[in-house]
KETORKE-193985 format. One line per field, with one value per residue (C-alpha): z, x, y. Coordinates in steps of 0.5 Angstrom, whole numbers, plus 500, padded with zeros to 3 digits. Each point is the difference from the previous one (the first is absolute). Example, Ala and Ser with C-alpha at 12.3 -4.5 7.8 and 13.67 -1.06 7.14 Angstrom:
REM KETORKE-193985
w 516_498
u 525_502
v 491_507
//
This chain:
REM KETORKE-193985
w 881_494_498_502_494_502_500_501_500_500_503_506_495_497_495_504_506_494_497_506_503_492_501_507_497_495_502_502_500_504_500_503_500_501_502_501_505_505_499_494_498_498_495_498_507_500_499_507_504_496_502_508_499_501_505_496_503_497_493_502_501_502_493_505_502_494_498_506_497_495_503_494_500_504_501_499_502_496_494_495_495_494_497_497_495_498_507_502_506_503_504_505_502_507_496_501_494_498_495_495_495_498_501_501_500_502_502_498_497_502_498_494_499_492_501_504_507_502_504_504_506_499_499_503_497_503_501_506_508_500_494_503_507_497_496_507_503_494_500_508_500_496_504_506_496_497_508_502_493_500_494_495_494_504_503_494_496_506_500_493_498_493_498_493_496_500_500_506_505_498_500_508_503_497_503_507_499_500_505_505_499_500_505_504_502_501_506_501_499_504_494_494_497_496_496_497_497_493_497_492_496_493_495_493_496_499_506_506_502_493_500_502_496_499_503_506_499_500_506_505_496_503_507_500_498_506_505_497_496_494_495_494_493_494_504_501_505_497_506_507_505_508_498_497_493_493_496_494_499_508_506_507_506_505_505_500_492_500_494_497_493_498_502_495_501_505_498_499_492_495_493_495_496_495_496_494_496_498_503_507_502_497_504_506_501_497_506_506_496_502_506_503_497_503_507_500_498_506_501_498_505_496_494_497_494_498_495_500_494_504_505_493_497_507_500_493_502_506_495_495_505_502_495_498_508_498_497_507_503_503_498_492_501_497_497_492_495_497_501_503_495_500_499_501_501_507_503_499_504_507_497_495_506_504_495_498_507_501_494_503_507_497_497_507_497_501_497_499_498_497_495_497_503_496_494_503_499_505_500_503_501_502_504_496_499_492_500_503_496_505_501_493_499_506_495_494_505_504_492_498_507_499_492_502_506_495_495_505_503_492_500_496_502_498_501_500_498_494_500_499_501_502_492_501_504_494_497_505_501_495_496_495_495_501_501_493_498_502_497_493_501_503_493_496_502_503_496_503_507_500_506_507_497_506_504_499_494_496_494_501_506_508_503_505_507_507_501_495_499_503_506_502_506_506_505_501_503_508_502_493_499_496_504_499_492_499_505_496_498_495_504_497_506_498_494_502_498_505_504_507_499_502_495_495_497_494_498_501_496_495_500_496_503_501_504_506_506_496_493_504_504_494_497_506_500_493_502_506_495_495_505_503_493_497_494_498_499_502_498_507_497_499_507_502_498_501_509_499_500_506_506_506_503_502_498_497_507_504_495_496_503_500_502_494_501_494_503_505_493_495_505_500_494_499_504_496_493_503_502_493_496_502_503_495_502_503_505_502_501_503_505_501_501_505_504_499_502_507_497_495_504_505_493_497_501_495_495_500_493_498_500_494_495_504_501_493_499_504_498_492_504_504_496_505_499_505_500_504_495_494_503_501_507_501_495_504_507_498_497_505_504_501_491_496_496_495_503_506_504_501_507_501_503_497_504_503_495_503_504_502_494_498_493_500_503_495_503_506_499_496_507_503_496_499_493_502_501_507_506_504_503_506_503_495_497_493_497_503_495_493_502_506_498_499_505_505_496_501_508_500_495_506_506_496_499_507_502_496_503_496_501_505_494_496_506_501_494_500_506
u 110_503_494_502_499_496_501_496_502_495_504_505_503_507_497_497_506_506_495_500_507_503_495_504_504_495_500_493_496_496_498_495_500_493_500_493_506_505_505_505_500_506_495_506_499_493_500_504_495_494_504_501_508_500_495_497_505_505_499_496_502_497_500_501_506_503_498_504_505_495_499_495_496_493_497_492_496_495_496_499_494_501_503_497_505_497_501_505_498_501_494_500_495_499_497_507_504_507_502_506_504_503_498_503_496_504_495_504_497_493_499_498_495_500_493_498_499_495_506_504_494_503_508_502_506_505_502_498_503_491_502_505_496_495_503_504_494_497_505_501_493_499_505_496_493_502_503_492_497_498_499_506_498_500_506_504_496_502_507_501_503_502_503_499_505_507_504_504_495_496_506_503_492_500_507_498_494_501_506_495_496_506_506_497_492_503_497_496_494_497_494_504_507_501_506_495_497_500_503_499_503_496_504_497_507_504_504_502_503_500_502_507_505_497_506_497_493_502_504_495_495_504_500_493_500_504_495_495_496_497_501_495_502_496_494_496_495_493_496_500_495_499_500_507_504_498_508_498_495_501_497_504_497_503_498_506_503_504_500_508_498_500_499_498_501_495_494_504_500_503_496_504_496_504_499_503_500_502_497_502_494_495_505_499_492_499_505_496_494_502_503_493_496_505_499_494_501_498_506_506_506_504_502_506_502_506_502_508_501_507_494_495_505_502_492_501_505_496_496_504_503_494_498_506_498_495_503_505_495_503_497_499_494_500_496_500_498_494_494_503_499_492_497_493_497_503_492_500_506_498_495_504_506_496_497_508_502_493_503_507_498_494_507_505_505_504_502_504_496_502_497_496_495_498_500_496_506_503_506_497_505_498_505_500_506_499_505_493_496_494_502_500_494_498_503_495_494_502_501_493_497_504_498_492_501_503_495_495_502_502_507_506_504_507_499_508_505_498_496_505_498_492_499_495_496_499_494_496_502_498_495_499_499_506_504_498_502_507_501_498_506_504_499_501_506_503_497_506_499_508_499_499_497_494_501_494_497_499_498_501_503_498_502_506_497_502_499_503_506_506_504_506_502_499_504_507_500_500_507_503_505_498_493_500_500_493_497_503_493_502_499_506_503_507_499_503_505_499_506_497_497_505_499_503_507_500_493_502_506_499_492_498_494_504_506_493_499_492_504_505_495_496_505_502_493_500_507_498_494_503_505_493_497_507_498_504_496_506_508_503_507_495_497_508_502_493_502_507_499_496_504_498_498_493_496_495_499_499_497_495_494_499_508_502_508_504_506_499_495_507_504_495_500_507_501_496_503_507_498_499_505_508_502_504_507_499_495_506_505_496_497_508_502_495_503_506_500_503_506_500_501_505_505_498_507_502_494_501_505_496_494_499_502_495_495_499_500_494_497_499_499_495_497_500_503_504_495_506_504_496_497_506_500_507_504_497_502_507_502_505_494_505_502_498_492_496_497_503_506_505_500_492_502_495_493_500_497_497_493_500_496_500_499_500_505_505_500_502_504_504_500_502_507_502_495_494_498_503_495_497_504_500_503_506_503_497_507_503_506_499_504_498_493_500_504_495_494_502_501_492_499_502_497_494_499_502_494_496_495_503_495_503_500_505_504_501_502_505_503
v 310_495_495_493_495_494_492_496_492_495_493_498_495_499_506_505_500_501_505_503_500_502_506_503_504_504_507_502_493_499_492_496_492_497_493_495_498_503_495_498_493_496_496_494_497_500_492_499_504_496_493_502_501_508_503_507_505_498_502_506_507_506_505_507_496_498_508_503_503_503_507_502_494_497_494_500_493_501_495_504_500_505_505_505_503_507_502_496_497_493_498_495_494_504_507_504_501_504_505_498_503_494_493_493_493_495_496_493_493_496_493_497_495_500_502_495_504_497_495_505_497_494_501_506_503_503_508_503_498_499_495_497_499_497_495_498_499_496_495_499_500_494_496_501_499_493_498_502_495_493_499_497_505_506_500_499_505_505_496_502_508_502_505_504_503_498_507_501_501_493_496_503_499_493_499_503_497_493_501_503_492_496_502_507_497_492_497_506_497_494_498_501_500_506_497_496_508_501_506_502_506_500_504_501_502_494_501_503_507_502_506_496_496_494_496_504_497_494_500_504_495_494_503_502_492_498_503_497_504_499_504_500_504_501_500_506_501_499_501_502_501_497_493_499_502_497_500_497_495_498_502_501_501_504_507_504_503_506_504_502_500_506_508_506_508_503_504_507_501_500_502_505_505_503_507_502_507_506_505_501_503_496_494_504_501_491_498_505_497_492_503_502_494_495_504_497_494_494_496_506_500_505_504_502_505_498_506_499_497_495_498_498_496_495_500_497_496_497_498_497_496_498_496_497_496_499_493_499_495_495_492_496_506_507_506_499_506_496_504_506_505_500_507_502_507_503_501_492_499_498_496_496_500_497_495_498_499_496_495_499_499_494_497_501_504_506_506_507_506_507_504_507_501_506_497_494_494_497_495_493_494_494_496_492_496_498_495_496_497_502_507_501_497_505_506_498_500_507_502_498_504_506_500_500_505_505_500_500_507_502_500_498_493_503_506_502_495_497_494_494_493_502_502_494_504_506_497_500_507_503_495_495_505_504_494_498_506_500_493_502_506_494_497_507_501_494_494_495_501_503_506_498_493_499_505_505_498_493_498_492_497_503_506_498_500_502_492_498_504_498_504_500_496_504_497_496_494_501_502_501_506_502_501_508_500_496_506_505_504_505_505_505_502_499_503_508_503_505_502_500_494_494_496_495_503_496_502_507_500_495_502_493_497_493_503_501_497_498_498_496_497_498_497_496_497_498_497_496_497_498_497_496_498_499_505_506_507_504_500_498_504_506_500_499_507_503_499_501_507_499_503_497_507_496_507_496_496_506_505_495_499_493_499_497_498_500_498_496_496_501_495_494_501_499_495_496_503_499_493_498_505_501_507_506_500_507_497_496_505_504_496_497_508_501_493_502_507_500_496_506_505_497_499_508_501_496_499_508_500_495_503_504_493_496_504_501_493_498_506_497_493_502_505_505_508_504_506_504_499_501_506_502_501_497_504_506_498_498_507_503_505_506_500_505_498_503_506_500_503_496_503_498_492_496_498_493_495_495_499_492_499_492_498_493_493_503_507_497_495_507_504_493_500_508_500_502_508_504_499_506_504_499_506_500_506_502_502_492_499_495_495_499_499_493_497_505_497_492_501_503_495_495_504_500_492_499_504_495_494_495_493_495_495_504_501_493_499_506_498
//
């Protein structure tokens, strides 16, 4: 009997259910959904059923009846608890487990508090139909204890609801919040007026909805406003407990807060350890070696050895991308490279891990973390907006704390990426004496101060400093278009040139750093400060030619982590040039050629004998070139197909042509007066006669424009 292979996915959710059912054609699998719970949840809608519009049943479907048609799998209520790797084994809370061959964990996202845990008893958040209920009943209870209260001050803190995170799911609770008290419950009650309650939606960032064009935060923000809802922007949350919420400096109180700020990945790893060498034995016996340590490490869902060397490199990959979000953060605040190559000897690092995190939280700041952690460095970045003077003050101390725990746990403070500015902090590295040292071989060999003046070592005036260096500006003004230019962070995503990767045509075929999404951006800040102080560091004619080898292709916004938008950048920017600098004549004729374009091909007829006068005319006026006709591809097409050509039988009729390919608004307008290149075939014999070819090319010409959508503001014109 054929050995069934064994699947076993843990998680009911979006994953796990598409997981499942793309697995049921796979021949001999054997598949097993382990769910905490026997039902599938259409989580988007969860907001309605905390709010009383939906009842539960309306987003939860039994998981066996979405499987129904998947005769290879089974659904399992169980919780499970761990997973031993080495027998591969999944064992449940209960005491039971199963077998697996290969294993799936989709077990979904949790809450995050950003390290302040300690808060989810007092604003739930929301994932589970357990959540949603409780949350129903925490805001229906409040209406009913504040009818029950004597005292003023206690009804309005019942009274009063907030709502933490602006994403989708705080923006719809606050909404349906403060609906529920001023339209559904009006008159509802004898002793209160629930029209008097007071909702509020506090967002850290700098605006609503983030994730959304800005136009549409405003608009949700000013509907929000209109159901009263008090938006709170730029403020996080300091505190929070039973009481109330401190925003700020300012202390609210309230008995009914609801978390819809931030979610992370569940507990299911997510740690990469790396083998390399060249013998393929010796690699062999290390991997069981980790394997079997691993396996009996508290806490370890699963281990996979990953040997295919395609599977290797998009692990890579997923790395690379990964620090590349790490600068994708929403608000004036984001992670910055300060301290974040620090290394100390790998037996420090807990210790010394748990020391950083200790001075980040004492400054309440976040951060993004990845690194090395066989070699003790791991890569730390403090989330600061270094365009205020406070946070840069913040970026001094944290420097400071994270200097001194370096040296405590012995290790070095730049440990990777050279020191930078921080060369203030050399001396107190290595000792007086040794800094001594280094000044009089600074003496020797550079008595004028000529290489890295105040760098790393100074003989005269103060070593630059993290305090004292400037930076560049690292926000735009709110709204600005060119918003996305200042959150660039260098990460060099757009500097590929692989094939696969859809990225930047320009860069890839120019290969000059100022023709890629970050050397554009760079120089557009640049420009845009220039702009702003009324200096001028950049030549704007310069920047003028760097984007018009931009092709509008907008691979930058959806490849580049941070969604740098080069395109959509380059026309602020020329709007605003163009507002103080004359159009070229081929921009004009051009833009009337596209106005026009309809008249065009309604005279075709009589443009046509006209055409090859006129169309090299417009080519040296505007500049442009007809690539059909330089490449030589209407010579070719119009030689009589059936004519004896070199290396071919005159009897052999020769092949069609053209493929529709398009080269440019002159290669169209050939093909709309009889010059242009054949079109398809569209079933026409191969051997159609030479004479006939260009009367037969004009009429599809025509076929094909009718067959183009042209804008209702053309048509008008046309007609």
């Amino acid at each position: 009997m054929e050995q069934k292979h064994r699947v076993v996915v843990v998680g009911g959710g979006f994953a796990g259910i598409s997981c499942v059912r793309s697995l049921k054609k796979m021949k001999g699998a054997e598949i097993t959904l382990v769910d905490q719970r026997n039902h599938h949840l259409f989580q988007p809608l969860l907001y309605q059923v905390a709010t009383t519009i939906l009842p539960t049943s309306e987003i939860a479907w039994p998981i066996r009846s979405l499987l129904r048609d998947v005769p290879n799998a089974r659904t399992l209520l169980a919780e499970v608890q761990s997973v031993d790797p080495a027998a591969r084994r999944v064992r449940f809370a209960d005491g039971g487990e199963i077998g697996y061959d290969t294993l799936v964990l989709a077990t979904g996202a949790r809450h995050s508090y950003f390290g302040n845990d300690a808060w989810e008893d007092w604003a739930p958040g929301l994932k589970t139909l357990g959540d949603a209920t409780a949350i129903r009943s925490r805001i229906l209870s409040a209406f009913e204890a504040a009818e029950r209260s004597e005292d003023p001050e206690e009804q309005a803190a019942l009274l009063t609801f907030a709502v933490i995170g602006a994403g989708p799911t705080g923006v719809e609770l606050a909404g349906i919040i403060a609906e529920l008290a001023r339209s559904t419950l009006v008159g509802e009650f004898r002793r209160i007026d629930t029209r008097k309650a007071r909702v509020l939606l506090v967002e850290a960032g700098p605006r609503v909805l983030p994730v959304f064009r800005e136009g549409l935060s405003d608009y949700a923000e000013a509907s929000l406003e209109r159901l009263g809802v008090e938006v709170r922007k730029g403020v996080p949350v300091a505190d929070c407990d039973g009481g109330g919420l401190t925003i700020g400096e300012e202390r609210i109180a309230l008995r009914t807060a609801i978390w819809a700020a931030g979610v992370k990945a569940s507990h299911a790893a997510r740690s990469f350890v790396e083998f390399n060498g060249d013998d393929p034995g010796d690699l062999a016996q290390q991997i069981a070696a980790c394997e079997a340590r691993l396996g009996g490490l508290p806490g370890i869902r699963a281990v996979h050895v990953a040997r295919d060397p395609e599977e290797i490199r998009e692990l890579w990959a997923v790395r690379s991308a990964g620090v590349g979000l790490l600068g994708k953060v929403e608000g004036r605040a984001r992670p910055v490279a300060f301290v974040e190559d620090c290394v100390v000897p790998p037996e420090e690092l807990p210790a010394f891990l748990d020391g950083f995190l200790g001075i980040l939280k004492s400054h309440g700041l976040g951060f993004g973390i990845y690194g090395h952690v066989d070699v003790g460095c791991l890569h730390i970045r403090p989330a600061l907006d270094i365009d205020s003077e406070a946070d840069r003050e913040r970026l001094k101390q944290v420097s400071d704390e994270i200097f001194a725990l370096v040296n405590r746990h012995g290790g070095i403070f730049w440990g990777e990426h050279g020191k930078g500015v921080r060369g203030a902090y050399l001396e107190g590295w290595i000792g007086a004496g040794a800094y001594r040292a280094l000044q009089g071989v600074k003496a020797a060999f550079d008595p004028a101060g000529r290489f890295n003046p105040g760098k790393l070592v100074s003989n005269g005036g103060p070593v630059m400093g993290i305090a004292t260096t400037p930076f560049r500006p690292f926000n735009a003004p709110e709204g600005d278009p060119l918003e996305k230019a200042f959150r660039c962070n260098g990460n060099a995503q757009c500097l590929s040139y692989a094939a696969a990767t859809p990225m930047c045509p320009s860069f890839k075929a120019t290969g000059d750093l100022r023709h890629s999404p970050k050397g554009r951006a760079d120089a557009l800040r640049a420009w845009h400060e220039d702009r702003r102080l009324g200096t001028q560091t950049v030549d704007e004619a310069e920047i003028l030619g760097v984007l018009d080898t931009c092709l509008g292709c907008k691979a930058c916004a959806s490849t580049c982590p941070v969604q740098v938008d080069i395109p959509a950048m380059r026309a602020a920017f020329l709007e605003d040039y163009h507002s103080r600098h004359a159009r070229p004549l081929a921009d004009r004729l051009a833009l009337i050629g596209e106005r026009f374009s309809p008249w065009m091909v309604r005279a075709a007829s009589v443009l046509r004998p006209l055409w090859p006068l006129v169309s090299g005319l417009a080519g040296k006026a505007m500049g442009v070139t007809d690539l059909p006709r330089e490449l030589g591809l209407n010579a070719a097409v119009r030689k009589d197909p059936s004519a004896p050509q070199e290396g071919r039988p005159a009897a052999q009729p020769a092949a069609p042509q053209a493929d529709k390919s398009r080269f440019g608004i002159n290669s169209l307008i050939n093909r709309m007066t009889g010059h242009g290149h054949a079109p398809a075939d569209h079933g026409r014999p191969a051997a159609a006669a030479g004479p006939k070819l260009v009367a037969d090319e004009a009429a599809e010409a025509d076929d094909e424009l009718d067959r183009i959508e042209i804008p209702a503001f053309l048509r008008r014109q046309a007609n």
